[in-house]
CHARMM-style PDB file with segment names, atoms N, HN, CA, C and O in Angstrom:
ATOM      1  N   UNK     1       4.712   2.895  -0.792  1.00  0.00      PROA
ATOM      2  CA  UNK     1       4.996   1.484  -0.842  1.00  0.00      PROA
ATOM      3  C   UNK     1       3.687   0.718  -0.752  1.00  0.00      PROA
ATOM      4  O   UNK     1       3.001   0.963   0.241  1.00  0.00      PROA
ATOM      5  N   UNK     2       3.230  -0.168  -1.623  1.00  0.00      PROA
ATOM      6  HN  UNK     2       3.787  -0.367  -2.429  1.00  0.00      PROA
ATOM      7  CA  UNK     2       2.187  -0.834  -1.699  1.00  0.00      PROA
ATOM      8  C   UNK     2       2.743  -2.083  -0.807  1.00  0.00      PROA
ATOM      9  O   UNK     2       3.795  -2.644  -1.111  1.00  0.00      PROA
ATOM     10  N   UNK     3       2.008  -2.451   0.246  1.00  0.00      PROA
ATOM     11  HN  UNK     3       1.153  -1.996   0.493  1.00  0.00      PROA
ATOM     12  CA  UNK     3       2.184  -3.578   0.951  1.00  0.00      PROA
ATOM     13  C   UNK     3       1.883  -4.701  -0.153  1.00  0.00      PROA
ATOM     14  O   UNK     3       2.678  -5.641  -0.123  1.00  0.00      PROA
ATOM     15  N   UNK     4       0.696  -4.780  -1.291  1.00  0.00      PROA
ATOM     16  HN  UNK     4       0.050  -4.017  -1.315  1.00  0.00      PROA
ATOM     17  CA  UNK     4       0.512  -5.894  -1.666  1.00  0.00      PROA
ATOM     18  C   UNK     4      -0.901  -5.950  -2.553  1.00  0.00      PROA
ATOM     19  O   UNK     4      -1.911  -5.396  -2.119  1.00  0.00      PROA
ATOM     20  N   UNK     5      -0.896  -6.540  -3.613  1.00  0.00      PROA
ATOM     21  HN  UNK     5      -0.076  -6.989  -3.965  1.00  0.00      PROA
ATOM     22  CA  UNK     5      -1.662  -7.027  -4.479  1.00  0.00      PROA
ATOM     23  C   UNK     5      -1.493  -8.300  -4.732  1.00  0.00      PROA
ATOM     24  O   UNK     5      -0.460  -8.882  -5.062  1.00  0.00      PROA
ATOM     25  N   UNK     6      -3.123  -8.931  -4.473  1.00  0.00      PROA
ATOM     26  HN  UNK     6      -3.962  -8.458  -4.205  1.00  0.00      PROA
ATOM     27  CA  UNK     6      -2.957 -10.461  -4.413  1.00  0.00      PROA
ATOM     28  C   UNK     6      -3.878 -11.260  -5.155  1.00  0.00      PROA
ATOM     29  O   UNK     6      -4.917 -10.664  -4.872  1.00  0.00      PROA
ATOM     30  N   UNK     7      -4.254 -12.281  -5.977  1.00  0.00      PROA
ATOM     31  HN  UNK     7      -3.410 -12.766  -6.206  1.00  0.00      PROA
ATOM     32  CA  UNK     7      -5.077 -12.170  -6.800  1.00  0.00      PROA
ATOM     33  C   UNK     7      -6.483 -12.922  -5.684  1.00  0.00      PROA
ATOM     34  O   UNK     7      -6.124 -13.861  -4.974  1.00  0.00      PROA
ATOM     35  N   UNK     8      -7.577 -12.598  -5.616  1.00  0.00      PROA
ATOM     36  HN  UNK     8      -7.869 -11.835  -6.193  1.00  0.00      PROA
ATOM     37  CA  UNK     8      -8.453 -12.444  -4.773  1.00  0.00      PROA
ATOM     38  C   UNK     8      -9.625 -13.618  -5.248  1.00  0.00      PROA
ATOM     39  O   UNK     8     -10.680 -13.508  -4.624  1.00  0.00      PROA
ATOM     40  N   UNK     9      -9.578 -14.842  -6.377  1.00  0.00      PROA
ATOM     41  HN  UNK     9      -8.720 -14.931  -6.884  1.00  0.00      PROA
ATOM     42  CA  UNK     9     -10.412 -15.479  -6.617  1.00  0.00      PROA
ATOM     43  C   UNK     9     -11.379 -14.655  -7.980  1.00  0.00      PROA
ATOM     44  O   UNK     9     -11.202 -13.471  -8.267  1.00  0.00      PROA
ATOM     45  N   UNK    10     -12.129 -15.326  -8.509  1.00  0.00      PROA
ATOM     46  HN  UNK    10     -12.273 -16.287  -8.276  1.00  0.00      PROA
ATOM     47  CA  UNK    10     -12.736 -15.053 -10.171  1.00  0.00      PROA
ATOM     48  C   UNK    10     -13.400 -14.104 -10.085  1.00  0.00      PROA
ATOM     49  O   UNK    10     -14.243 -13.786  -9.247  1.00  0.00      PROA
ATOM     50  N   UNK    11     -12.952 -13.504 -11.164  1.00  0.00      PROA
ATOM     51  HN  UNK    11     -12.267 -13.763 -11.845  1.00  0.00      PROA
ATOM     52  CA  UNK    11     -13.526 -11.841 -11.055  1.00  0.00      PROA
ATOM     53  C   UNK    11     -13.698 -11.545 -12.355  1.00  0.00      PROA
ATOM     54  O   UNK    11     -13.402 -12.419 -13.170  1.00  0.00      PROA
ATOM     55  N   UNK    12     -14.358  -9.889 -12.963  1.00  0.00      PROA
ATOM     56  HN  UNK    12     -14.598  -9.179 -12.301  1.00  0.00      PROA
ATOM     57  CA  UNK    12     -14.874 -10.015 -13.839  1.00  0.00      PROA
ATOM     58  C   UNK    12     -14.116  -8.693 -14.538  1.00  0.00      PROA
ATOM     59  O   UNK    12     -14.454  -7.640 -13.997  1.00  0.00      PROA
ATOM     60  N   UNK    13     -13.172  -8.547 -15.619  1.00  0.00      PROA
ATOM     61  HN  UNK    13     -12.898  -9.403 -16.059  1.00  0.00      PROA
ATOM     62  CA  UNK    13     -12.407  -7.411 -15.607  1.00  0.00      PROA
ATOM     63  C   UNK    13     -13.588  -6.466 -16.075  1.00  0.00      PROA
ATOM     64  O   UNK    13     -14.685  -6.734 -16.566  1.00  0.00      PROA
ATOM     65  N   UNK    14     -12.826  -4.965 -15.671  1.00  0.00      PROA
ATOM     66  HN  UNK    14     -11.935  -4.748 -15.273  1.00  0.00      PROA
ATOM     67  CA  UNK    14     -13.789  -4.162 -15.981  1.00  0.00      PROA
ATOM     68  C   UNK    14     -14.951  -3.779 -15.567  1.00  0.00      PROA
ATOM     69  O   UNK    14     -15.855  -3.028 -15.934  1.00  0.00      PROA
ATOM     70  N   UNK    15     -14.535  -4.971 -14.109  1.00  0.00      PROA
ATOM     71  HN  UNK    15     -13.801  -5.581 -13.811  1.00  0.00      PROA
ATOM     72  CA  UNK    15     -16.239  -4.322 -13.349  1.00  0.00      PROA
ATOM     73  C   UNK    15     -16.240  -3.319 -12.107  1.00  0.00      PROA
ATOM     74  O   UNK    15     -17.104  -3.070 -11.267  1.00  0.00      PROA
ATOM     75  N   UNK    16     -15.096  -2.893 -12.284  1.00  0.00      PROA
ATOM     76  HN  UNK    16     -14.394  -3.096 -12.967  1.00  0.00      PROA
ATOM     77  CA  UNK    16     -14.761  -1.610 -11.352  1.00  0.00      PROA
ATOM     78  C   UNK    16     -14.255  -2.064 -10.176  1.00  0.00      PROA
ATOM     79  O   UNK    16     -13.669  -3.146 -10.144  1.00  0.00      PROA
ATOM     80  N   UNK    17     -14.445  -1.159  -8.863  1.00  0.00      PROA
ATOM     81  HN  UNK    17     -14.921  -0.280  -8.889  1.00  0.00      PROA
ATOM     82  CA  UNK    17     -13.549  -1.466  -7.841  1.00  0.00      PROA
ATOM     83  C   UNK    17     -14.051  -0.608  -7.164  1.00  0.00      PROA
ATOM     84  O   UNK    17     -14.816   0.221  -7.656  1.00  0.00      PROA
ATOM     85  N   UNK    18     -13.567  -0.632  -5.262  1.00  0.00      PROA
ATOM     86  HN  UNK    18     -12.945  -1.306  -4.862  1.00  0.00      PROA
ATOM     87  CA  UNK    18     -13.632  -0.342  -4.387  1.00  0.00      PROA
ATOM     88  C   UNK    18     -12.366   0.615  -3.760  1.00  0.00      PROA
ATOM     89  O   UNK    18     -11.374  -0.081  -3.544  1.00  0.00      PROA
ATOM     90  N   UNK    19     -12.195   1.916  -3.451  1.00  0.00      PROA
ATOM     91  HN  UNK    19     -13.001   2.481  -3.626  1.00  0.00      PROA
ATOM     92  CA  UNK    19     -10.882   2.357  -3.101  1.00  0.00      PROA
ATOM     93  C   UNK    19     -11.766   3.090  -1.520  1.00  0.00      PROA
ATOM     94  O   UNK    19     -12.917   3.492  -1.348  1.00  0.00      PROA
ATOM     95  N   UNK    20     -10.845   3.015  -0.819  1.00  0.00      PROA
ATOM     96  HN  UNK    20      -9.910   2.689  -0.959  1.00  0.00      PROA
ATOM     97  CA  UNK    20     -10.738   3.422   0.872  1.00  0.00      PROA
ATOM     98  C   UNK    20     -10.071   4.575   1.049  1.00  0.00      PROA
ATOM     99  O   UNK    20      -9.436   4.797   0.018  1.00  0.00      PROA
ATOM    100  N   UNK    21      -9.908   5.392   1.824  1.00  0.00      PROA
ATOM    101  HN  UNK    21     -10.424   5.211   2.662  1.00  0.00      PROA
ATOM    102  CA  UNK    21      -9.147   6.029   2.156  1.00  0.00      PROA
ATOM    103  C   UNK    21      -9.130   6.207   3.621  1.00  0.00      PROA
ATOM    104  O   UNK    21     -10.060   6.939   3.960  1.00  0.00      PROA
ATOM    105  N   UNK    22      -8.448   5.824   4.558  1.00  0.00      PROA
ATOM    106  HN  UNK    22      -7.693   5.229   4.282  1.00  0.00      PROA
ATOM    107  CA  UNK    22      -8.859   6.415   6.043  1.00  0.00      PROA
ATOM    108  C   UNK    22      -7.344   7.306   6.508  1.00  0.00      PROA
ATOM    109  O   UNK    22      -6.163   6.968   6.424  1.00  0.00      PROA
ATOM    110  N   UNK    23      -7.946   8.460   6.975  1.00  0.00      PROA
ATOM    111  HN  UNK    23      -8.905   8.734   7.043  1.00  0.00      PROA
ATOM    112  CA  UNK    23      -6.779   9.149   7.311  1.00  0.00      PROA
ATOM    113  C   UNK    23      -6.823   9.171   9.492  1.00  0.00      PROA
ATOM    114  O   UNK    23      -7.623   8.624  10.252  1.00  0.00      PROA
ATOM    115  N   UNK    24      -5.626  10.024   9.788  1.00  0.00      PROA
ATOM    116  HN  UNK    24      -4.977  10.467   9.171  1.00  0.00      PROA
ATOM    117  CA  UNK    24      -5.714  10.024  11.467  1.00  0.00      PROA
ATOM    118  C   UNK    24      -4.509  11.199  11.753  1.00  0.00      PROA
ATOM    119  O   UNK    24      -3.548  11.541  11.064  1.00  0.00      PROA
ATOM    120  N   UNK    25      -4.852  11.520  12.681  1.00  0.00      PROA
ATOM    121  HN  UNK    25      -5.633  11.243  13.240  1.00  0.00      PROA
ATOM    122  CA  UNK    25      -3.869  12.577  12.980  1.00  0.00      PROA
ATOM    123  C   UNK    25      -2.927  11.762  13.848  1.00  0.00      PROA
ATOM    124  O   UNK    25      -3.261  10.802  14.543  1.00  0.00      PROA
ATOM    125  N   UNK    26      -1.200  12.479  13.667  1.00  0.00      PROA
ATOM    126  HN  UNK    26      -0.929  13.259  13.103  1.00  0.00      PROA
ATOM    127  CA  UNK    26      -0.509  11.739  14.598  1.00  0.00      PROA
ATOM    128  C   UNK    26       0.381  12.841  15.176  1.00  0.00      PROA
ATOM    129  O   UNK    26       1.489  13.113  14.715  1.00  0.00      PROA
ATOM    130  N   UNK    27      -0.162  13.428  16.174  1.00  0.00      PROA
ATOM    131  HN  UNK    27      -1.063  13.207  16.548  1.00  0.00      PROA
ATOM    132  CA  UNK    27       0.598  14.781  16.703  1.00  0.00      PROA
ATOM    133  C   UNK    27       1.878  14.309  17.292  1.00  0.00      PROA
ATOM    134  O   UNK    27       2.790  15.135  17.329  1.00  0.00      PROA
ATOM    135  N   UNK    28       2.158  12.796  17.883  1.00  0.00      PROA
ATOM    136  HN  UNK    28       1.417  12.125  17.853  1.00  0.00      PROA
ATOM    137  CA  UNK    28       3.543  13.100  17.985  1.00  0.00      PROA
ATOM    138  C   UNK    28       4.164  12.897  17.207  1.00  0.00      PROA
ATOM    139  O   UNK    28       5.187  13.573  17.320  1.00  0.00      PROA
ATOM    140  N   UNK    29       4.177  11.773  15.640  1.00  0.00      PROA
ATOM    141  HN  UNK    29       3.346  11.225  15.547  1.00  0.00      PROA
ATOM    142  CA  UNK    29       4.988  11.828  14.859  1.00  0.00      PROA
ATOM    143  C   UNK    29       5.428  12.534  14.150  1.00  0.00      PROA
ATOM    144  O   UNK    29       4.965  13.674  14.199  1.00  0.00      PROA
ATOM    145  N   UNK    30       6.528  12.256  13.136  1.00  0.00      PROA
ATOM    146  HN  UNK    30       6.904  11.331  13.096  1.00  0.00      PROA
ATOM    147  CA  UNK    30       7.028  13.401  12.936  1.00  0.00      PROA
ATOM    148  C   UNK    30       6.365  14.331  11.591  1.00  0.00      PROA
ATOM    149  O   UNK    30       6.711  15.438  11.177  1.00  0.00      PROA
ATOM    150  N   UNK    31       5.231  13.360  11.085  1.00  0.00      PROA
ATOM    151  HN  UNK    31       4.950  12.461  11.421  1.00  0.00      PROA
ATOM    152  CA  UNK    31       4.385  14.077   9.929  1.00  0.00      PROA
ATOM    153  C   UNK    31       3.335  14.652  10.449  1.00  0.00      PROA
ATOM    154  O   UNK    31       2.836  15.652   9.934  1.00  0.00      PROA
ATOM    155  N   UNK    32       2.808  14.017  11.680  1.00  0.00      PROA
ATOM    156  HN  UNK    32       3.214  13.205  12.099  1.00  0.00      PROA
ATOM    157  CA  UNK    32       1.535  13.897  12.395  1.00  0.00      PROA
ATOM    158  C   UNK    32       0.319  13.722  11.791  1.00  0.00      PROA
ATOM    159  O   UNK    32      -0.773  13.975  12.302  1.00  0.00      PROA
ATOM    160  N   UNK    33       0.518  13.299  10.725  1.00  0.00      PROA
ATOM    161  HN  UNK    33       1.405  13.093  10.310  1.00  0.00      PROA
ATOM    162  CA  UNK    33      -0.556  12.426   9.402  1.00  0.00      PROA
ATOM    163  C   UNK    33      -0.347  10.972   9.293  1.00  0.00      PROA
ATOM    164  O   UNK    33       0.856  10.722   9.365  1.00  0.00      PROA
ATOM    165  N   UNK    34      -1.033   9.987   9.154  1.00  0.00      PROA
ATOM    166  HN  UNK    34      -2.011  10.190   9.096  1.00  0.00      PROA
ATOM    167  CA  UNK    34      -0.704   8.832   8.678  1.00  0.00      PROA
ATOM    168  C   UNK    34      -2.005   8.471   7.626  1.00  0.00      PROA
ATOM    169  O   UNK    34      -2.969   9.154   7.974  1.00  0.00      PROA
ATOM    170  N   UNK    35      -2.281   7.747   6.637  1.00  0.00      PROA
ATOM    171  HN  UNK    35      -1.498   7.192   6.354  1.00  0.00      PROA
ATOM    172  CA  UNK    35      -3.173   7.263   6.005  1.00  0.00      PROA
ATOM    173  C   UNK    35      -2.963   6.049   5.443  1.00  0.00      PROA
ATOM    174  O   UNK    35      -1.840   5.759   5.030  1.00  0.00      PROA
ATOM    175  N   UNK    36      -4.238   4.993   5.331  1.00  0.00      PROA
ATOM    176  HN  UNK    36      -5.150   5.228   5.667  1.00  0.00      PROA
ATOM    177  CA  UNK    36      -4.336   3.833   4.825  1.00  0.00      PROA
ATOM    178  C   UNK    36      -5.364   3.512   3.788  1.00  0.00      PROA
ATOM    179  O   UNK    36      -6.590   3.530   3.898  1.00  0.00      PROA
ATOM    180  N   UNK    37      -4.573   3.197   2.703  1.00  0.00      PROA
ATOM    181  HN  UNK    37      -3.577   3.182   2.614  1.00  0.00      PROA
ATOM    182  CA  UNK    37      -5.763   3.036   1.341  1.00  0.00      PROA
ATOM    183  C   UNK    37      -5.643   1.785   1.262  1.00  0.00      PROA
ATOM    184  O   UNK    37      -4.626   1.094   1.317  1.00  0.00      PROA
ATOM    185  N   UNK    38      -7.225   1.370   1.067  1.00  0.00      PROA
ATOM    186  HN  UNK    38      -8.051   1.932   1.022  1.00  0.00      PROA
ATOM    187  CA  UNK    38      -7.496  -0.181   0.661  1.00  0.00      PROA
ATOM    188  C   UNK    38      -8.397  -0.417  -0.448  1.00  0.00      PROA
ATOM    189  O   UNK    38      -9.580  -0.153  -0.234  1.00  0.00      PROA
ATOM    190  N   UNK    39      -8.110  -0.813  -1.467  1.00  0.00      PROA
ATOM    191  HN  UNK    39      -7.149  -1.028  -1.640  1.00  0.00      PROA
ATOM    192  CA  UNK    39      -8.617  -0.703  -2.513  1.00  0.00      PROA
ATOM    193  C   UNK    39      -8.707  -1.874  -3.194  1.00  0.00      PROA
ATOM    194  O   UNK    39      -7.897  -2.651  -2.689  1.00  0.00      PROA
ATOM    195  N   UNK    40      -9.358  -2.441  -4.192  1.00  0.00      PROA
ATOM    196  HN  UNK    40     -10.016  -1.810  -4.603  1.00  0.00      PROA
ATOM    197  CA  UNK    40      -9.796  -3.437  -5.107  1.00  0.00      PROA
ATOM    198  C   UNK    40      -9.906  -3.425  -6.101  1.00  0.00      PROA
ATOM    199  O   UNK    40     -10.739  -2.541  -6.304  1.00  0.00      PROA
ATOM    200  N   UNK    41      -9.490  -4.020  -7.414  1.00  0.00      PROA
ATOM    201  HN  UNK    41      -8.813  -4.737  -7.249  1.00  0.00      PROA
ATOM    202  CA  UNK    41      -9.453  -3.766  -8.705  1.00  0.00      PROA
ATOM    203  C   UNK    41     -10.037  -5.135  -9.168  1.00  0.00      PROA
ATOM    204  O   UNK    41      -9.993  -6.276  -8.708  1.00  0.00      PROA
ATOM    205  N   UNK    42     -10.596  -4.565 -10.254  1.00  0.00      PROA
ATOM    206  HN  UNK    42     -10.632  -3.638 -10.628  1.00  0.00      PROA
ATOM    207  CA  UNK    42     -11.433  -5.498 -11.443  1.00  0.00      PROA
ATOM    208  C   UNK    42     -10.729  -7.016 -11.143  1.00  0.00      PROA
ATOM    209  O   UNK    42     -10.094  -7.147 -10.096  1.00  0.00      PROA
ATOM    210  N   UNK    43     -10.826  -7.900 -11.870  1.00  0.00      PROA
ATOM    211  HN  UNK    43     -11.341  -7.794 -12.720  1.00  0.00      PROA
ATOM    212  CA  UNK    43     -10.513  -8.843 -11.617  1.00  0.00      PROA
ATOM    213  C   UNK    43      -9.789  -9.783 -10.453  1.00  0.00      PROA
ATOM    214  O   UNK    43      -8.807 -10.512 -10.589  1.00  0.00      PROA
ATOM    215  N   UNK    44     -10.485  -9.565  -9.421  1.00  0.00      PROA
ATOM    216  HN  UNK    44     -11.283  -8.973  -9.311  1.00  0.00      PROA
ATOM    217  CA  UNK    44     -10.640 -10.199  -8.129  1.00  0.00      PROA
ATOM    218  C   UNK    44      -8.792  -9.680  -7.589  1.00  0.00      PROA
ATOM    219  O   UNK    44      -8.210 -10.456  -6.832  1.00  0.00      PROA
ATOM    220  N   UNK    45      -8.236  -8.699  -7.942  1.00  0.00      PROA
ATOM    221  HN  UNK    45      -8.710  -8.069  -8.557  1.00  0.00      PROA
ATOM    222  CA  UNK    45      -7.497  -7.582  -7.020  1.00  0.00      PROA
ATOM    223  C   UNK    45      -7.399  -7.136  -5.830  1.00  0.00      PROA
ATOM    224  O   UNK    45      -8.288  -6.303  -5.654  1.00  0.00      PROA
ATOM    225  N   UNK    46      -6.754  -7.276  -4.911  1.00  0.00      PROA
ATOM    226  HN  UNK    46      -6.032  -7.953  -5.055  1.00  0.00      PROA
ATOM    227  CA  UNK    46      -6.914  -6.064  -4.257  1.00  0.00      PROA
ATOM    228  C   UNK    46      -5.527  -6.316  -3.237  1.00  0.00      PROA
ATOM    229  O   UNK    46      -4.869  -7.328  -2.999  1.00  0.00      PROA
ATOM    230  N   UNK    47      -5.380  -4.311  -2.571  1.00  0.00      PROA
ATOM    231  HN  UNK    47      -5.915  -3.489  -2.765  1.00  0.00      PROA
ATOM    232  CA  UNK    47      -4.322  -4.241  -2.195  1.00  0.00      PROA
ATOM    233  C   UNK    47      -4.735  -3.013  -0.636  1.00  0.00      PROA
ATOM    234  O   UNK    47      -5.781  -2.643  -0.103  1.00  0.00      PROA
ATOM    235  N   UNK    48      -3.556  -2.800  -0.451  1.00  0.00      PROA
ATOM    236  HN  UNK    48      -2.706  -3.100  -0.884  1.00  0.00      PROA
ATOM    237  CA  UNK    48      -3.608  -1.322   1.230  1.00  0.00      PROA
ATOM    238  C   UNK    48      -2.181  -1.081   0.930  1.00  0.00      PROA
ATOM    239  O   UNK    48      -1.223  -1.725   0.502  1.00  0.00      PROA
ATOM    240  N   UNK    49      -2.428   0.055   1.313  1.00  0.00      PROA
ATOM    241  HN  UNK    49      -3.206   0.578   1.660  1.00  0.00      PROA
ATOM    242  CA  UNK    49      -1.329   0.807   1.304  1.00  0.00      PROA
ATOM    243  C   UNK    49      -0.891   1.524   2.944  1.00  0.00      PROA
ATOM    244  O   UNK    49      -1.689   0.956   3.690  1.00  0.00      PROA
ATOM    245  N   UNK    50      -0.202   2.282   3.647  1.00  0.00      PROA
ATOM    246  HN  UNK    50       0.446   2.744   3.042  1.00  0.00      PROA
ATOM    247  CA  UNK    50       0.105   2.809   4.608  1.00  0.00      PROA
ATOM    248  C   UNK    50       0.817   3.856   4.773  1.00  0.00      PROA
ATOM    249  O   UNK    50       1.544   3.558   5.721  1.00  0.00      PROA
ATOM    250  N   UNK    51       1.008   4.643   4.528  1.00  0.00      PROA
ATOM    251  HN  UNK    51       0.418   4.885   3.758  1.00  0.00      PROA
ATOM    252  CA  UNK    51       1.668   5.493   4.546  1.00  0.00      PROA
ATOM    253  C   UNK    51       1.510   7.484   5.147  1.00  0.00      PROA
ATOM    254  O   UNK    51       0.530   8.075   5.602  1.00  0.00      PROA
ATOM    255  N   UNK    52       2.709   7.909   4.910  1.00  0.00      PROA
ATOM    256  HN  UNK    52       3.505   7.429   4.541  1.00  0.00      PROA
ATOM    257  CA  UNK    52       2.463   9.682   5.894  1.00  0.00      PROA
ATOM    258  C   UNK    52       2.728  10.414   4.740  1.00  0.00      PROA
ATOM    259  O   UNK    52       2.813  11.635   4.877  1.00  0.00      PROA
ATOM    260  N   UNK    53       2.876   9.939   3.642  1.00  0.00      PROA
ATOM    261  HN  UNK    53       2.808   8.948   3.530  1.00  0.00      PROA
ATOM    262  CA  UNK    53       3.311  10.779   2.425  1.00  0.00      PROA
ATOM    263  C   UNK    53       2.152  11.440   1.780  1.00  0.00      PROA
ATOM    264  O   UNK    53       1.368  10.566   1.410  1.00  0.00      PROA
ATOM    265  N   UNK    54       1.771  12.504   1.526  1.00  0.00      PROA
ATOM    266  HN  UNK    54       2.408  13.214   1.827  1.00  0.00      PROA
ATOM    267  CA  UNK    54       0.220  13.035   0.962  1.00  0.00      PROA
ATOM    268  C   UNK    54       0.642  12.519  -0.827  1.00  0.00      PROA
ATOM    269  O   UNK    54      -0.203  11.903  -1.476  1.00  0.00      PROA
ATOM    270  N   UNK    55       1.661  12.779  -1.280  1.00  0.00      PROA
ATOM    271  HN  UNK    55       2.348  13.279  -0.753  1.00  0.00      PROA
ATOM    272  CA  UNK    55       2.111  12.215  -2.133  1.00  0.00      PROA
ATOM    273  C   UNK    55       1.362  11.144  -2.493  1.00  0.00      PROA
ATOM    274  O   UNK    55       0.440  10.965  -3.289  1.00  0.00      PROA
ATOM    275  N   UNK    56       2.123  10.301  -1.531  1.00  0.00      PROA
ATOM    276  HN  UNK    56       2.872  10.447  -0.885  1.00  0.00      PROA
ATOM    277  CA  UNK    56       1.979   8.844  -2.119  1.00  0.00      PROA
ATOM    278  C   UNK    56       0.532   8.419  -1.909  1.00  0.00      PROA
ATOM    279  O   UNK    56       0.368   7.200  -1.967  1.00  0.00      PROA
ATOM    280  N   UNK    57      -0.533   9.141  -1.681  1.00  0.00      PROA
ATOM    281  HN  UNK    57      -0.399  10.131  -1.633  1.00  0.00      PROA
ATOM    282  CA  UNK    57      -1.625   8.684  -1.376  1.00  0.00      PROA
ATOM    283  C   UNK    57      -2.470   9.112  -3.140  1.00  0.00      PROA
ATOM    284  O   UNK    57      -3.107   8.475  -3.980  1.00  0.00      PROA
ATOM    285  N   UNK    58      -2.036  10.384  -2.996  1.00  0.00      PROA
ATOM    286  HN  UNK    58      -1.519  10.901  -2.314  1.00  0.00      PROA
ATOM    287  CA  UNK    58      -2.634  10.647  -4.360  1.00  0.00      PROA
ATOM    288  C   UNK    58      -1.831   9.750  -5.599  1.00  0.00      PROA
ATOM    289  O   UNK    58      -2.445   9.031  -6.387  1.00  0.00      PROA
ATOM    290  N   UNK    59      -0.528   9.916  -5.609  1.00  0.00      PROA
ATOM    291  HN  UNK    59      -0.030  10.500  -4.968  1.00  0.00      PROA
ATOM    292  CA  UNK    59      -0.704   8.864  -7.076  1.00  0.00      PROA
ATOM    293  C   UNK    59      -1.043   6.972  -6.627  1.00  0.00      PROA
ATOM    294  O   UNK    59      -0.938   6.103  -7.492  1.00  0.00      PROA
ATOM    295  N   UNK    60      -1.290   6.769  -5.714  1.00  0.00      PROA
ATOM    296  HN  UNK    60      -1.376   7.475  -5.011  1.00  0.00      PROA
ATOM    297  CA  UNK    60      -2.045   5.363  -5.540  1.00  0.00      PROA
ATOM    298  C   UNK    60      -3.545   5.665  -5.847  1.00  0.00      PROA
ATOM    299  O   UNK    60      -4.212   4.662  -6.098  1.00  0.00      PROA
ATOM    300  N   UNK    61      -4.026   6.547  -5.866  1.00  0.00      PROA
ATOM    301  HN  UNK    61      -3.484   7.362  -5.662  1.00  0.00      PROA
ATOM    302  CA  UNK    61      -5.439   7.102  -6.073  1.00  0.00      PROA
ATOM    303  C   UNK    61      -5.306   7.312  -7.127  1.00  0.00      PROA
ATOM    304  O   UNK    61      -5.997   6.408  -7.596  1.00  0.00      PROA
ATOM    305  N   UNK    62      -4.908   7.869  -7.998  1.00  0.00      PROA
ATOM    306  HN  UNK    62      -4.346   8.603  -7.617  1.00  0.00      PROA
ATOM    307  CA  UNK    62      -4.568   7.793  -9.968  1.00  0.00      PROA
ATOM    308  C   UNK    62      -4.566   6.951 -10.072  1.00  0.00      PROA
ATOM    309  O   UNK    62      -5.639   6.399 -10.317  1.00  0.00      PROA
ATOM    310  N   UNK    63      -3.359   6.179  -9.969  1.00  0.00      PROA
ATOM    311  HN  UNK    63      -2.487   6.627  -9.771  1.00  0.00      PROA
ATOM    312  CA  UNK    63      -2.839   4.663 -10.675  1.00  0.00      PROA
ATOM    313  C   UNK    63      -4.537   3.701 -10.504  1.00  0.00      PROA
ATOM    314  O   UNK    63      -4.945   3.010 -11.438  1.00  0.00      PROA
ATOM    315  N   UNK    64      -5.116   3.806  -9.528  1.00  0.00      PROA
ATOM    316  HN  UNK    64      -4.784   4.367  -8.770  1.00  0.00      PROA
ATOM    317  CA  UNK    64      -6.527   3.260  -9.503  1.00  0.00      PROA
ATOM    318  C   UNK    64      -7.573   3.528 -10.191  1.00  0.00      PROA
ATOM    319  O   UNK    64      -8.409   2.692 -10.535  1.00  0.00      PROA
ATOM    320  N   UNK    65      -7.605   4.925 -10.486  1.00  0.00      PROA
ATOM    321  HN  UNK    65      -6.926   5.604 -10.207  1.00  0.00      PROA
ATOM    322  CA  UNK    65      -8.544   5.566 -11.062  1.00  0.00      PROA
ATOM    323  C   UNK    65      -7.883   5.019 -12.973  1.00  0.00      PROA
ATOM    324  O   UNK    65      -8.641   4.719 -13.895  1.00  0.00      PROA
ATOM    325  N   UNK    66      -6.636   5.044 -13.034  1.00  0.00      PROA
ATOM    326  HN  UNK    66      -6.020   5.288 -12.284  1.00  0.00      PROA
ATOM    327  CA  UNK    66      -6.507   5.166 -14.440  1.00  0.00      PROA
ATOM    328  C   UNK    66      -6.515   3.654 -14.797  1.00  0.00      PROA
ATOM    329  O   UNK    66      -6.309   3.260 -15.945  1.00  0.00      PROA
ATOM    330  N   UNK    67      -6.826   2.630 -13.489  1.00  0.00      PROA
ATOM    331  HN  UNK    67      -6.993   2.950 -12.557  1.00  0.00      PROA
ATOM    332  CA  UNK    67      -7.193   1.521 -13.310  1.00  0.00      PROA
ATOM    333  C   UNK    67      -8.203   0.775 -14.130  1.00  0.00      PROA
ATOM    334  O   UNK    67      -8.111  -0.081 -15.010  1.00  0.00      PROA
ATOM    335  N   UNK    68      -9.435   1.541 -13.399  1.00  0.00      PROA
ATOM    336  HN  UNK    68      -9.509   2.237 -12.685  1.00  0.00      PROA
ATOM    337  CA  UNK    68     -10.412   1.562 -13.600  1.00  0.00      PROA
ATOM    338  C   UNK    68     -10.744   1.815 -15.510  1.00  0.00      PROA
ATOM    339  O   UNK    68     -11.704   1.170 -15.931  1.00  0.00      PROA
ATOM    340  N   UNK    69     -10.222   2.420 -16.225  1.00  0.00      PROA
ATOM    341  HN  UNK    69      -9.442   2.944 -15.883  1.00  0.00      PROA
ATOM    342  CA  UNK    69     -10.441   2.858 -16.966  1.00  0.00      PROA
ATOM    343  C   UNK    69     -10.644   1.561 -18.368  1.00  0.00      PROA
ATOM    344  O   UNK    69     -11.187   1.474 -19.469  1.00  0.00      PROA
ATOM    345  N   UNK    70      -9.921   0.841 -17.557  1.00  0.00      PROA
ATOM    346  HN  UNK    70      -9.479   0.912 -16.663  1.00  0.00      PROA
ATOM    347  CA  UNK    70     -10.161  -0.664 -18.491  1.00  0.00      PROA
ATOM    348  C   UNK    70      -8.655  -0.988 -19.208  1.00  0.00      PROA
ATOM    349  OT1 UNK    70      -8.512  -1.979 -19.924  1.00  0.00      PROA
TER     350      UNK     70
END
């Protein structure tokens, strides 16, 4: 689940972007993983994500990368 993409003020398409990844261990929950991607796309973009899904971390990491691609 993408919390949000918001348009961020004048930007320049195609001039790439910024992606985050911070991960944490969570031994009591029930994945005991959690991770938060924060990332930025070309034209003054950007979004975070939250999530325990390894899944959902990698195709938010595609969808960016194939982002990027113009």
């Amino acid at each position: 689940m993408i919390d949000h993409i918001v348009p961020d003020g004048p930007g320049v398409p195609g001039s790439g972007g910024t992606l985050v990844i911070r991960t944490w261990s969570e031994p009591d929950g029930e994945h005991g993983f959690r991770a938060r991607v924060t990332y930025s796309e070309g034209a003054g973009q950007h979004g975070s994500l939250s999530t325990v899904d390894r899944e959902e971390v990698l195709h938010t990491v595609r969808r960016w990368l194939a982002a990027q691609d113009g």
